[in-house]
C-alpha positions as CSV (number, residue, x, y, z in Angstrom):
1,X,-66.3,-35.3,-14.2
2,X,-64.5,-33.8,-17.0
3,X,-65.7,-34.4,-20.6
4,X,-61.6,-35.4,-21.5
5,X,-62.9,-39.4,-22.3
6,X,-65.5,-38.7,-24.8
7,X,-63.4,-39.8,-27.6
8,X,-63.9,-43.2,-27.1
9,X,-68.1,-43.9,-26.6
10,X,-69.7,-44.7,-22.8
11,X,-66.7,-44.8,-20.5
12,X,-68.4,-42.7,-18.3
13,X,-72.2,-42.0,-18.4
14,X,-71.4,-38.8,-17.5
15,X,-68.8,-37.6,-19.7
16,X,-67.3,-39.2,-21.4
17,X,-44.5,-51.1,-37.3
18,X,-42.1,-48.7,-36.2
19,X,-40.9,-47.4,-33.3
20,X,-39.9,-42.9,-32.7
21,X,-36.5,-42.5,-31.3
22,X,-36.8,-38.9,-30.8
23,X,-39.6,-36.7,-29.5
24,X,-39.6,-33.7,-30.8
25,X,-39.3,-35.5,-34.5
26,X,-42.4,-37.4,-33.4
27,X,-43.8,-33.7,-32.1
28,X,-43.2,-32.6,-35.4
29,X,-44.2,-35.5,-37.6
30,X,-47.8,-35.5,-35.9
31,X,-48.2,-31.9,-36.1
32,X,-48.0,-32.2,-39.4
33,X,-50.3,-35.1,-40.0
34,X,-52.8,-34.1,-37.0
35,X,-53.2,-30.8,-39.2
36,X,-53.7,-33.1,-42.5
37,X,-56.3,-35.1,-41.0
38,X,-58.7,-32.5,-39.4
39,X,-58.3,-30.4,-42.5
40,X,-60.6,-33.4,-43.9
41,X,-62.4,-33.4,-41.2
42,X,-63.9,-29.8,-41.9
43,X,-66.9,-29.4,-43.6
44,X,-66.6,-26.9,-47.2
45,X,-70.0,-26.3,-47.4
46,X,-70.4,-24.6,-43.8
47,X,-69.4,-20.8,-42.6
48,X,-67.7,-23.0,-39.6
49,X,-63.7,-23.3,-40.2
50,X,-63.4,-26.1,-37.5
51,X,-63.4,-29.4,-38.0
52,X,-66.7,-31.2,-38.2
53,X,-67.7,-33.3,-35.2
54,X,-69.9,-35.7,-37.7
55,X,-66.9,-36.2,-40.2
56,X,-65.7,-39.6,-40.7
57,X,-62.1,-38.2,-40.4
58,X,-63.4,-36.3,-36.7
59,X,-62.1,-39.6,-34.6
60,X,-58.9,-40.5,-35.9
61,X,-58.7,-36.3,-35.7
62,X,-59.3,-36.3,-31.8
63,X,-56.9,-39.2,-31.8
64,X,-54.0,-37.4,-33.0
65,X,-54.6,-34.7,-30.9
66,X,-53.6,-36.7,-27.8
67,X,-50.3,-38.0,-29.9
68,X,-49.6,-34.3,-30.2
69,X,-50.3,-33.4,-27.0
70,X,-48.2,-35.3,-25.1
71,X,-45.3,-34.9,-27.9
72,X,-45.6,-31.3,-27.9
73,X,-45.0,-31.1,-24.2
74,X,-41.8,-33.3,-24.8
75,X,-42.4,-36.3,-23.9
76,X,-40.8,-39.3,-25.9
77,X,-42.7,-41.8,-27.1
78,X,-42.0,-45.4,-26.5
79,X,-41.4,-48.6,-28.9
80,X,-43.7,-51.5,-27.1
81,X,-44.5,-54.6,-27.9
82,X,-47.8,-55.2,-29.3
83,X,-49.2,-58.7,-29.7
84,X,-51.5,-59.0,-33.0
85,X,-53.5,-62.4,-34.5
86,X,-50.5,-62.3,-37.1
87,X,-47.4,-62.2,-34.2
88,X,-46.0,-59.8,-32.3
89,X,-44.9,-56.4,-33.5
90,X,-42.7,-53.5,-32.2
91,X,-45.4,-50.3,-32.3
92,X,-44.9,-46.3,-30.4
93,X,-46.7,-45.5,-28.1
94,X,-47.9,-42.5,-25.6
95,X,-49.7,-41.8,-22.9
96,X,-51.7,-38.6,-21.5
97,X,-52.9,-38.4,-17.9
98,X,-54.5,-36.3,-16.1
99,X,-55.5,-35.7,-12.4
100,X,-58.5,-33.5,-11.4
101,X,-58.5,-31.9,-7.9
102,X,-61.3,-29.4,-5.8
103,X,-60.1,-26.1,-4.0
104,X,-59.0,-28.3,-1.3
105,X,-56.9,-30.0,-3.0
106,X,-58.5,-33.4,-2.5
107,X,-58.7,-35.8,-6.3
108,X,-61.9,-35.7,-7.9
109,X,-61.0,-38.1,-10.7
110,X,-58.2,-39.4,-12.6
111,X,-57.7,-40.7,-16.4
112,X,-55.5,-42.2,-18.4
113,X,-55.6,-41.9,-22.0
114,X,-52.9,-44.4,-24.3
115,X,-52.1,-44.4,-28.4
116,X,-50.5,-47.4,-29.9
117,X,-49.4,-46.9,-33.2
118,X,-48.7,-48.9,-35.9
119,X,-45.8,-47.1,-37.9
120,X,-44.7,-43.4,-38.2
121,X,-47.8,-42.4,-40.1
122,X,-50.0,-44.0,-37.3
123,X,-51.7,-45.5,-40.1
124,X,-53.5,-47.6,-37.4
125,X,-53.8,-46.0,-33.9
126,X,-55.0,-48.4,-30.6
127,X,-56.7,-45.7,-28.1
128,X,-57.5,-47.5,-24.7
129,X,-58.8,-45.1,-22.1
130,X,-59.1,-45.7,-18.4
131,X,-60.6,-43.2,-15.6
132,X,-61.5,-43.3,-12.0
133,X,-63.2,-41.4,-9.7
134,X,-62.9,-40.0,-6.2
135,X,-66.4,-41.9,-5.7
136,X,-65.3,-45.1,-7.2
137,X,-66.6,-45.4,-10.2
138,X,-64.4,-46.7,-13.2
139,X,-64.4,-46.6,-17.0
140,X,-62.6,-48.4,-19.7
141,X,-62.8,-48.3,-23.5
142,X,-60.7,-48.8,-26.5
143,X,-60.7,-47.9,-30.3
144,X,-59.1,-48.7,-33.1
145,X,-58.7,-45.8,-35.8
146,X,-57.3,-46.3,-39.5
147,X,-56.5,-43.7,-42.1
148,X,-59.2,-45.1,-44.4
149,X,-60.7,-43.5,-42.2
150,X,-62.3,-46.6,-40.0
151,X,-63.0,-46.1,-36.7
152,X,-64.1,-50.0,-34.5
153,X,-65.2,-49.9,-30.9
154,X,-63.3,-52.6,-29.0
155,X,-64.3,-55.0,-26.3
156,X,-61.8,-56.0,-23.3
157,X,-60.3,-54.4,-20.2
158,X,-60.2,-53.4,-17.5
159,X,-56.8,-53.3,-18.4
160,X,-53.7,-51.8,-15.8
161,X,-52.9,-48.2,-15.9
162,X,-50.5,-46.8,-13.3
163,X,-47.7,-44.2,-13.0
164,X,-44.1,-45.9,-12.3
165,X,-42.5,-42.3,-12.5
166,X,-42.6,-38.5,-12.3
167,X,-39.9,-36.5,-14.1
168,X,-39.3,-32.7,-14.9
169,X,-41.8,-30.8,-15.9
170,X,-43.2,-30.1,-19.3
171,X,-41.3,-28.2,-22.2
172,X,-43.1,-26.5,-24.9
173,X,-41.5,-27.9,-28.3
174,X,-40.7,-25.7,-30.6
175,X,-42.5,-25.3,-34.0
176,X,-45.0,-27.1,-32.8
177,X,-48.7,-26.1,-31.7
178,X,-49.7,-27.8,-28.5
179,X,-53.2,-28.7,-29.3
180,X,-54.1,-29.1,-25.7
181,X,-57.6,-27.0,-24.9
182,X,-58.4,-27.2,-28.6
183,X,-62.1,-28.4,-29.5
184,X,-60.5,-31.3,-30.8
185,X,-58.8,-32.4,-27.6
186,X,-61.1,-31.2,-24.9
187,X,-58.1,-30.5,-22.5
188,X,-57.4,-27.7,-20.9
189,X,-54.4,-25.3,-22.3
190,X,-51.6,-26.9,-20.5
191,X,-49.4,-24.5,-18.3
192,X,-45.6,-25.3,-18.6
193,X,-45.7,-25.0,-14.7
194,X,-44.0,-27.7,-11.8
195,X,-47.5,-28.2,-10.3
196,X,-49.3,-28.9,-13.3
197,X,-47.5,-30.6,-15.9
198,X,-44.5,-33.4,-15.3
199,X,-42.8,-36.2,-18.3
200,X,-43.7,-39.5,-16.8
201,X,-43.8,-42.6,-17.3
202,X,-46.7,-45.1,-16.8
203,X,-47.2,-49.0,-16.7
204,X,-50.2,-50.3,-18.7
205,X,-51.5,-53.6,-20.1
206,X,-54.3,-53.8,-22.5
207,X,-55.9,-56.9,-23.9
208,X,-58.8,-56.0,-26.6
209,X,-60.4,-57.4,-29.8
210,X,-62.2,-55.4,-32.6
211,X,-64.9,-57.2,-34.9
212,X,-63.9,-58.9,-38.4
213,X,-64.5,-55.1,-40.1
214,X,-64.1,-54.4,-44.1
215,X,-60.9,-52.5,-45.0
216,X,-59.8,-54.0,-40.9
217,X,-56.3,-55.7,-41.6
218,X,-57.6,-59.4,-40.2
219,X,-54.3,-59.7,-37.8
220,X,-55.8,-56.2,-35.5
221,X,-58.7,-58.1,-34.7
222,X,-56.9,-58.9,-31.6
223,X,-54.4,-56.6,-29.6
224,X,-52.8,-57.9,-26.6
225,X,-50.4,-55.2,-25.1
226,X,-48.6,-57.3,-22.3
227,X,-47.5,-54.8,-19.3
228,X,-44.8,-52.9,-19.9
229,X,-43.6,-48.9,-19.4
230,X,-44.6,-46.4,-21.5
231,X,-43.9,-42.5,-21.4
232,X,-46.2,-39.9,-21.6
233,X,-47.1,-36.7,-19.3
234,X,-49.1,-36.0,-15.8
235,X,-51.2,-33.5,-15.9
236,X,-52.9,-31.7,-12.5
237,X,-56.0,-30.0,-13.3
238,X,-56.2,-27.7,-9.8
239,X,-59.9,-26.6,-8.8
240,X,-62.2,-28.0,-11.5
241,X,-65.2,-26.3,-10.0
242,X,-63.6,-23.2,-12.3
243,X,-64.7,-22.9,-15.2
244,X,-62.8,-24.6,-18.1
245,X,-61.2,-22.2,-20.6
246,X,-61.1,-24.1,-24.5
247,X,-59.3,-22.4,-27.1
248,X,-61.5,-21.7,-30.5
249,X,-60.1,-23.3,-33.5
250,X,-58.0,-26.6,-34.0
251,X,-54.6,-25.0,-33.6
């Protein structure tokens, strides 16, 4: 089992408002404020220049990452419909999954990984996070990061995560640093390859509540995202049993 869902805590035991019209703006934009918010997140006083696992900005960090990571290998993301205490609102959203095979090309497991956010400066990001494996055990989580920063575990789920289609493969954008395999996304690098990276798009639904929380805007206490597509990349992991290769560094 890959350690790729340890952003939110205990899916696995074992591991683990505005809409963007345009992706590569959205590639661009998040760069930029993915690089803002783990440059908080490292710690002055140490020789290490990475960011600081035990920072209060280190969440909200690692959930950029995945907005950037699925931007920066073109995908789009998606205005959706987001139900809040307050009324519905019109959020983006993306969605990263990955699939994990053995030599013999069978599935070991399979996760998805979704960010909701609020406006263009993802001021407040929804992460809900499924994954199953080839053994049938199942994981779900969400989160709720602000730019205070504030991080709330949610409750809810199981939630539906599916792929409704497969495009063309992936396309580096330019300008902007794929963060995939970084320490801060726990992916591997991503090959711009047919077999291992595709634009999809996915169906998900996602019911969840977050506790009454100072500095929480009262109307995210409850987030009901009603099914609907969202797009996002595939990725194919072939033969995990080899040893995972993580870049050094953020970027």
């Amino acid at each position: 089992m890959s350690k790729r869902l340890a952003l939110i805590p205990c899916i696995f035991p074992l591991a683990v408002a505005c809409s963007d019209s345009s992706g590569p703006s959205a590639a661009v934009r998040f760069d930029q404020l993915y690089n803002q918010v783990c440059q908080l997140a490292i710690d002055s006083a140490s020789i290490d220049s990475r960011p600081d696992p035990g920072s209060p900005f280190w969440p909200r960090c690692t959930a950029l990452a995945i907005l950037v990571s699925a931007a920066a290998s073109g995908a789009e993301p998606s205005p959706i419909q987001v139900g809040t205490a307050a009324g519905d609102e019109t959020w983006g959203a993306i969605v990263v999954a990955e699939v994990d095979t053995e030599p013999n090309g069978s599935v070991d497991d399979s996760s998805f990984s979704l960010v909701a956010y609020s406006d263009a400066k993802a001021t407040t990001m929804v992460v809900a996070q499924y994954g199953a494996s080839a053994f049938g055990f199942t994981g779900f989580g969400t989160a709720l990061y602000t730019d205070a920063p504030l991080t709330i575990s949610g409750t809810g789920g199981p939630g539906v995560f599916s792929t409704r289609s497969v495009g063309s493969p992936c396309r580096d954008v330019q300008g902007v640093t794929n963060p995939f395999g970084s320490d801060t996304s726990d992916y591997m690098p991503i090959e711009y390859a047919p077999s291992v990276c595709h634009l999809a798009t996915f169906t998900v639904q996602v019911a969840t509540t977050f506790a009454a929380t100072p500095g929480l805007n009262p109307a995210f206490q409850s987030i009901d995202i009603a099914m609907q597509p969202v797009n996002g990349v595939r990725v194919i992991n072939h033969n995990v049993a080899t040893e995972r290769l993580h870049a050094r560094g953020y970027k």
